[in-house]
C-alpha positions in Angstrom: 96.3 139.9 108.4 99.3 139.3 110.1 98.7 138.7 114.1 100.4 140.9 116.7 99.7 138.5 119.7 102.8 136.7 120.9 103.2 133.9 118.9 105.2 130.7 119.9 108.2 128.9 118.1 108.6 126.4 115.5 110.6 123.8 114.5 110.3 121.2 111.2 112.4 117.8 112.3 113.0 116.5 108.5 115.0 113.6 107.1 116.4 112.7 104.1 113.9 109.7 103.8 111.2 107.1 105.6 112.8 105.5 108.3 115.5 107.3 109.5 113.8 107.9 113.1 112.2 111.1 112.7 108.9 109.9 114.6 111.4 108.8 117.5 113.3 111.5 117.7 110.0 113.8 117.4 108.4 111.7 120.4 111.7 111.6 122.9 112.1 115.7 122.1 107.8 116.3 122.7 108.2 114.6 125.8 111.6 116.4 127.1 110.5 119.6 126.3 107.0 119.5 127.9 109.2 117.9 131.3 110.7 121.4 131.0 107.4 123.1 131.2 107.0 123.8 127.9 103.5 124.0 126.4 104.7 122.2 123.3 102.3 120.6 120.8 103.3 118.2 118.0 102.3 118.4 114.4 102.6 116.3 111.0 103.3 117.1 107.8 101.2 115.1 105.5 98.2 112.9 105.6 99.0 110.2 108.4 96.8 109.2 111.4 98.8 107.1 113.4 102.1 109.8 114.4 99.9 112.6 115.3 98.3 110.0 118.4 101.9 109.4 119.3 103.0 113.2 119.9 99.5 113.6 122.3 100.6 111.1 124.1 104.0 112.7 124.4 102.4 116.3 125.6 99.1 115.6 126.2 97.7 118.0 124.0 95.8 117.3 120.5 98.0 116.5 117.6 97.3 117.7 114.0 98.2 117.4 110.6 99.3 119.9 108.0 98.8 119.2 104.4 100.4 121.6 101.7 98.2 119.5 99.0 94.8 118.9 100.5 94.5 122.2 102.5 94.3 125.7 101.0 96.6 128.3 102.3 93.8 129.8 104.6 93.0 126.7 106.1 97.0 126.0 107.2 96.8 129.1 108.4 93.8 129.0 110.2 94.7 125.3 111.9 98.4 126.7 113.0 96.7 129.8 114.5 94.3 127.2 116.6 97.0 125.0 117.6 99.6 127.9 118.6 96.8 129.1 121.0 98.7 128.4 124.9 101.4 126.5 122.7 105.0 128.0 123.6 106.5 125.4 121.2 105.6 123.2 117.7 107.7 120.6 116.6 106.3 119.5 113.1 107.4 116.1 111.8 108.1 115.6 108.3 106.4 112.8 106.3 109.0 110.9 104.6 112.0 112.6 102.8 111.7 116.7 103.8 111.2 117.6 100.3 109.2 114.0 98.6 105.5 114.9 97.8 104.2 115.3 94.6 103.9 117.0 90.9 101.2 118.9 92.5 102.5 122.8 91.5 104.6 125.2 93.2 103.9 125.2 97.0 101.3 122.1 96.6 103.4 118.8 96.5 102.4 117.9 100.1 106.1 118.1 101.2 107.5 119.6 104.6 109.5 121.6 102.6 106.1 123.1 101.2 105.8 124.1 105.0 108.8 126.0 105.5 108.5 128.6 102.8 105.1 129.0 103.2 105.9 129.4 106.9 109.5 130.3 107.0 109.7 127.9 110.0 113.6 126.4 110.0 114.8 123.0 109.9 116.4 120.1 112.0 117.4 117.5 110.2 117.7 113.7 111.5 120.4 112.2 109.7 120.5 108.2 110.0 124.4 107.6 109.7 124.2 103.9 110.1 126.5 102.5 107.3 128.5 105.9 107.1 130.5 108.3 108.9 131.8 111.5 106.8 129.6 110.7 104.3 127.1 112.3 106.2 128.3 115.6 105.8 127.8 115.5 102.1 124.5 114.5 102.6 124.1 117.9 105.4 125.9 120.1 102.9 123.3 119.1 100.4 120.2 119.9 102.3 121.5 123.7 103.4 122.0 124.3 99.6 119.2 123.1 97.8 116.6 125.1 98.2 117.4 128.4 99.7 113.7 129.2 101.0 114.0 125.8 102.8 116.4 126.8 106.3 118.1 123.5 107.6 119.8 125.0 110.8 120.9 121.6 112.6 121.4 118.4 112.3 121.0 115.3 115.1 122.9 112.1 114.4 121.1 109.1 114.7 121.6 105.1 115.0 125.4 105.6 115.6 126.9 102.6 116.6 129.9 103.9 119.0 130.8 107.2 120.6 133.9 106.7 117.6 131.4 107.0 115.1 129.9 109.9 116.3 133.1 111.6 116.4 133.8 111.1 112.6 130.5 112.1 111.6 130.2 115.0 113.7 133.5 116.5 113.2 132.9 116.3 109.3 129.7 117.8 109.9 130.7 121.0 111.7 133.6 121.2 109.6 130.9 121.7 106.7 129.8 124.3 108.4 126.2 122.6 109.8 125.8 122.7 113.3 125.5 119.2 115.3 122.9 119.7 118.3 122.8 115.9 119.6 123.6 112.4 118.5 121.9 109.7 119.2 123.5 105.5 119.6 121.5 102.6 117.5 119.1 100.9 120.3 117.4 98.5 119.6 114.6 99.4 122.4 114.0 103.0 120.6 111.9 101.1 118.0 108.1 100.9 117.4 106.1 98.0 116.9 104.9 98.3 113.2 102.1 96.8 111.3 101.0 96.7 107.4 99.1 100.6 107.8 102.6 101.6 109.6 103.2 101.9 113.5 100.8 100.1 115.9 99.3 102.9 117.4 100.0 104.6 120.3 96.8 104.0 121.7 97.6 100.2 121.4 101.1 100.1 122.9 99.8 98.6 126.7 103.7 100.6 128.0 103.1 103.8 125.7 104.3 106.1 128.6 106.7 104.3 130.0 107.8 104.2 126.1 107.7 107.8 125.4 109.5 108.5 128.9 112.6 106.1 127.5 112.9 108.0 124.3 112.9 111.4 126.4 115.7 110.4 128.9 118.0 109.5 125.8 116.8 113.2 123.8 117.7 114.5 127.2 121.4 113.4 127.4 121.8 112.9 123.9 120.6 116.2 122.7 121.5 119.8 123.7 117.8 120.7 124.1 119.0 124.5 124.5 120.8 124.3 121.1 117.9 122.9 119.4 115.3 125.3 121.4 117.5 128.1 119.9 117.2 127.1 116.6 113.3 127.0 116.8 111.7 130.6 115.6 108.7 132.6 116.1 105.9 132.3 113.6 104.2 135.0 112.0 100.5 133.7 112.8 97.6 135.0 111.0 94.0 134.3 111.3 93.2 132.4 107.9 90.1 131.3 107.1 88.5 128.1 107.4 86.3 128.2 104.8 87.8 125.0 103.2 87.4 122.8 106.2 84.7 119.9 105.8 81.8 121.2 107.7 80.3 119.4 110.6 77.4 116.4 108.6 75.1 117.0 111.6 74.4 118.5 115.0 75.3 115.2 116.4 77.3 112.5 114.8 77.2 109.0 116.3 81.4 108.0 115.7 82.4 104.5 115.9 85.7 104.4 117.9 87.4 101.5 119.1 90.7 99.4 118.1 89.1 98.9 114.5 87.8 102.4 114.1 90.4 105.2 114.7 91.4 106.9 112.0 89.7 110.3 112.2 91.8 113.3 111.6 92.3 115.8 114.6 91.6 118.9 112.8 88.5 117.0 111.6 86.6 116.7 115.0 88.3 119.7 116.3 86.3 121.9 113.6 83.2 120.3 114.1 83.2 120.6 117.6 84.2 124.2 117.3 80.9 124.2 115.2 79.4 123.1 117.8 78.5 119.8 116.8 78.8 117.1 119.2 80.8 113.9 118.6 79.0 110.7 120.5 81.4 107.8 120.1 80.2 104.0 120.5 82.2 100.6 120.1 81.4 98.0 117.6 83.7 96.0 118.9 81.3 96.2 122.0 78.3 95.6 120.0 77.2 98.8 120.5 75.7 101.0 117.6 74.9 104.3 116.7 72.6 106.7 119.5 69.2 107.0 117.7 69.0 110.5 118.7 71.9 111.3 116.3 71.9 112.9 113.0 74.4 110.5 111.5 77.0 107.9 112.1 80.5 108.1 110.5 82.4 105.1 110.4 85.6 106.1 110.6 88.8 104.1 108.9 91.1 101.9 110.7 91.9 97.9 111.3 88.4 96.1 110.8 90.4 93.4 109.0 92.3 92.6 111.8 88.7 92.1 113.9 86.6 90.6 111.3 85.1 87.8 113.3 84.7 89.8 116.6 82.5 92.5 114.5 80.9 89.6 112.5 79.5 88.1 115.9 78.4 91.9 117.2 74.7 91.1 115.9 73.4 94.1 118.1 75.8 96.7 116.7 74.8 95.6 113.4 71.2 95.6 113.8 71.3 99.1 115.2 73.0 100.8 112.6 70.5 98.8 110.3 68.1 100.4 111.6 69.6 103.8 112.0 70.4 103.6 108.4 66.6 103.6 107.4 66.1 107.0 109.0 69.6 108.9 108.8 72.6 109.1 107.1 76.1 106.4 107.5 78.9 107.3 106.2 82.1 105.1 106.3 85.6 105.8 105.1 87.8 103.1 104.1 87.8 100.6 107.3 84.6 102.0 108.1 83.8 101.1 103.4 85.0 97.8 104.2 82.7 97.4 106.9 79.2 98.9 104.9 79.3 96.0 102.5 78.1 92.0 102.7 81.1 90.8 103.8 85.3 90.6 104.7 87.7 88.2 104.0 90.6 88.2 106.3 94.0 87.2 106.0 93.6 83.6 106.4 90.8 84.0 103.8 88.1 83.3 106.4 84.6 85.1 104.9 82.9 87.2 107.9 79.1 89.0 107.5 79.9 92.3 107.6 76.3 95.1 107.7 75.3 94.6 104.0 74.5 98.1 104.1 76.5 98.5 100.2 76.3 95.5 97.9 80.2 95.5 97.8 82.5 92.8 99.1 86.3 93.5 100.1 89.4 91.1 100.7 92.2 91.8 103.0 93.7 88.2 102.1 94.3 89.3 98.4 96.1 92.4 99.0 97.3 95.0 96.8 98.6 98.6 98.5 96.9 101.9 97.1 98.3 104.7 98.5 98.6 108.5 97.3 96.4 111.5 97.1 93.7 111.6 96.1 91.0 114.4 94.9 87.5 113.2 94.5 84.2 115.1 92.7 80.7 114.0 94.8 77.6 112.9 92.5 75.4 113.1 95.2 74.3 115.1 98.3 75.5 113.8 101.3 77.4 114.4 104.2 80.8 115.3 102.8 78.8 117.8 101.1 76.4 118.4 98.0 76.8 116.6 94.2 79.4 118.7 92.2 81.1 119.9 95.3 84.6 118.8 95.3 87.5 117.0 98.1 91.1 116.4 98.6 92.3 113.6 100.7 93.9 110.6 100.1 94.0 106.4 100.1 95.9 104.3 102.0 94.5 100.9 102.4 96.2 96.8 101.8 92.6 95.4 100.9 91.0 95.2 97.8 87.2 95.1 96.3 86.5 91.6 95.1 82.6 92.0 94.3 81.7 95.6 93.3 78.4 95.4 93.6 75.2 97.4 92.1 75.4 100.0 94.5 75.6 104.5 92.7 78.8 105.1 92.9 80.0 107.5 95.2 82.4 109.9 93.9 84.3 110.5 90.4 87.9 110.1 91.4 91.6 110.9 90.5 95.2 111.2 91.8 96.6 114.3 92.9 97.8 115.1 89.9 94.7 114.8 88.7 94.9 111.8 86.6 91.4 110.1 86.5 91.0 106.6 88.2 87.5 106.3 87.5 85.0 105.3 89.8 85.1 105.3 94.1 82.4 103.8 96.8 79.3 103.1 96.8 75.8 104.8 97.9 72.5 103.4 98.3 69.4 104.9 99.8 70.7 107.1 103.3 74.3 104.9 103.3 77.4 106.0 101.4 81.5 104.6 102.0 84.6 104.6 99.5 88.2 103.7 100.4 88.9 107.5 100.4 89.9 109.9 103.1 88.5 113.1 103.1 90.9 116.0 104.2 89.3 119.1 103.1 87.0 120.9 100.5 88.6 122.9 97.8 87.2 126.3 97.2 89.1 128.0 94.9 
């Protein structure tokens, strides 16, 4: 059912591929816009952890992510009706190219452009002209053909080198018949710092703010905000159902969060506070553990390789959630896997006790990257849900298993194409972990 309340605008910023400063583009215009007095709220496309903490520090409110893969129709639905609640304005980034995902079906690759014809939101499109001029209208032309269902309105020019540049690109541009709404000069200072999982995260960057307030004075006079407010339309918002979201694992859940513990989605610990479970964090890095009073702890992903020895030494953090783990559940996700098993060897090699809560051993200093979707089947209860029950999510993770251990194994996995990779995680006793993210349930 379609909903009559006032609903706010939205707007995908796409590019052709990685790299071509959508993220900083998306940051500078979140930032500009909400200056205005715009309730505007930032969104991803895709499974990512580290842009969506960027846009709330742009607007202050929550970010969230979008998945056209992992999440069922309903559950889109049902996330973008929560997030357009006192939201005048979305801006949702694009992962990667605006129509790369997947061989996933029709509507299910995972792409942005997944998101605009299930949405019929329009598109601005960030075209990174360094090492072209004119060129770059072919490249516009393109995306306005392609896909018909898929509405690229305007386009912003970005890393010119000279106002000259800008010229010959943007007259060929509007000569193809694609409006320009802003153009932005190459700057060295608009960059993030970057790390092997992607950007360092906002919540890292010691001058975020003063960042994020950098990128918005060059949106501001580089970019006709009106032009590209205008382009922005009204979504048709309906309730959806959220049927497929992973249900809160207990009344209250002890969450490690600190700099090596931070990757838990948004819509994740929005829904289970909406559940009304309540989400007590603690710092390993503090050598604190998990509350005893809690139903479980969840060990979220993130950078424990880069603070082996510091969560090595935290002797009292490991000893609680030793203990914790005789009575109650522990669940860890990929940094938070690495971190269940006997040990970690860094990138200098250097072999650091970890909780022995698993059997496994991992290594961050023989690397190989595993990233994609992933869609895993459970073969025991626990608290992503019961044995049988299946999850879509993905893996994104540098370090590698080097002793497997004897522990059950957690899940029966495969790609999101559903190619079978075998075998993920490990369980023993109340504990469970695997390298995999989980996004959502699948109920259809």
């Amino acid at each position: 059912m379609t909903d009559s309340r006032l609903t706010p605008k939205a707007l995908i910023i796409g590019a052709p591929r990685s790299g071509a400063g959508k993220t900083s583009v998306t940051i500078g215009l979140l930032r500009a816009f909400a200056r205005r007095g715009i309730r505007v709220r930032g969104v991803k496309s895709g499974p990512d952890y580290i842009d969506p903490g960027f846009h709330q520090a742009a607007t202050g409110l929550e970010g969230l992510n979008l998945d056209s893969w992992a999440m069922e129709p309903d559950l889109v639905a049902h996330l973008l009706d929560h997030a357009a609640q006192d939201t005048d304005l979305l801006l949702i980034e694009s992962a990667m190219g605006l129509f790369d995902g997947i061989d996933g079906g029709e509507g299910c690759t995972g792409s942005a452009a997944d998101l605009a014809r299930l949405l019929d939101i329009p598109v601005l499109l960030v075209l990174d002209v360094s090492g072209q001029s004119q060129t770059a209208a072919a490249v516009a032309v393109g995306f306005k053909y392609y896909d018909a269902k898929v509405r690229t309105k305007g386009i912003v020019i970005n890393r010119a080198g000279s106002e000259r540049h800008i010229r010959l690109s943007r007259t060929a541009i509007e000569a193809a018949g694609m409006p320009v709404v802003g153009a932005v000069l190459r700057s060295d200072a608009l960059a993030l710092p970057e790390r092997h999982l992607g950007l360092v995260q906002a919540s890292e960057h010691g001058g975020i703010q003063d960042y994020i307030d950098r990128l918005a004075d060059v949106m501001e006079t580089s970019v006709d905000l009106d032009a590209l407010l205008s382009l922005a339309q009204p979504i048709a918002l309906r309730r959806g159902n959220p049927a497929a979201a992973i249900p809160p694992p207990g009344q209250r859940i002890a969450i490690a969060s600190d700099a090596a513990f931070t990757f838990l989605y948004p819509h994740l610990g929005a829904h289970w506070r909406a559940q009304g479970a309540e989400l007590v964090l603690f710092s390993p890095l503090n050598d604190e553990g998990p509350a005893l009073d809690c139903d479980i702890c969840w060990l979220p992903g993130g950078y424990p390789e880069l603070h082996a020895g510091q969560l090595s030494a935290a002797n009292r953090f490991r000893n609680r959630i030793r203990h914790f783990a005789q009575m109650k559940p522990v669940h860890g996700e990929c940094g938070g896997f690495m971190v269940l098993g006997t040990g970690l060897v860094d990138a200098d090699g250097v072999r650091h006790v970890m909780t022995a809560l698993l059997s496994h051993s991992t290594s961050f200093a023989k690397r190989k990257m595993n990233l994609g979707y992933r869609q895993v089947r459970l073969l025991g209860d626990g608290p992503l849900g019961s044995a049988g029950d299946i999850l879509r999510g993905h893996e994104f993770h540098y370090a590698s298993v080097i002793d497997p251990g004897r522990d059950e194994p957690f899940a029966e996995i495969a790609d999101g194409t559903g190619q079978p990779l075998g075998l993920s995680g490990g369980r023993r006793g109340h504990v469970s972990g695997t390298f995999f993210h989980a996004i959502a349930r699948t109920t259809l």
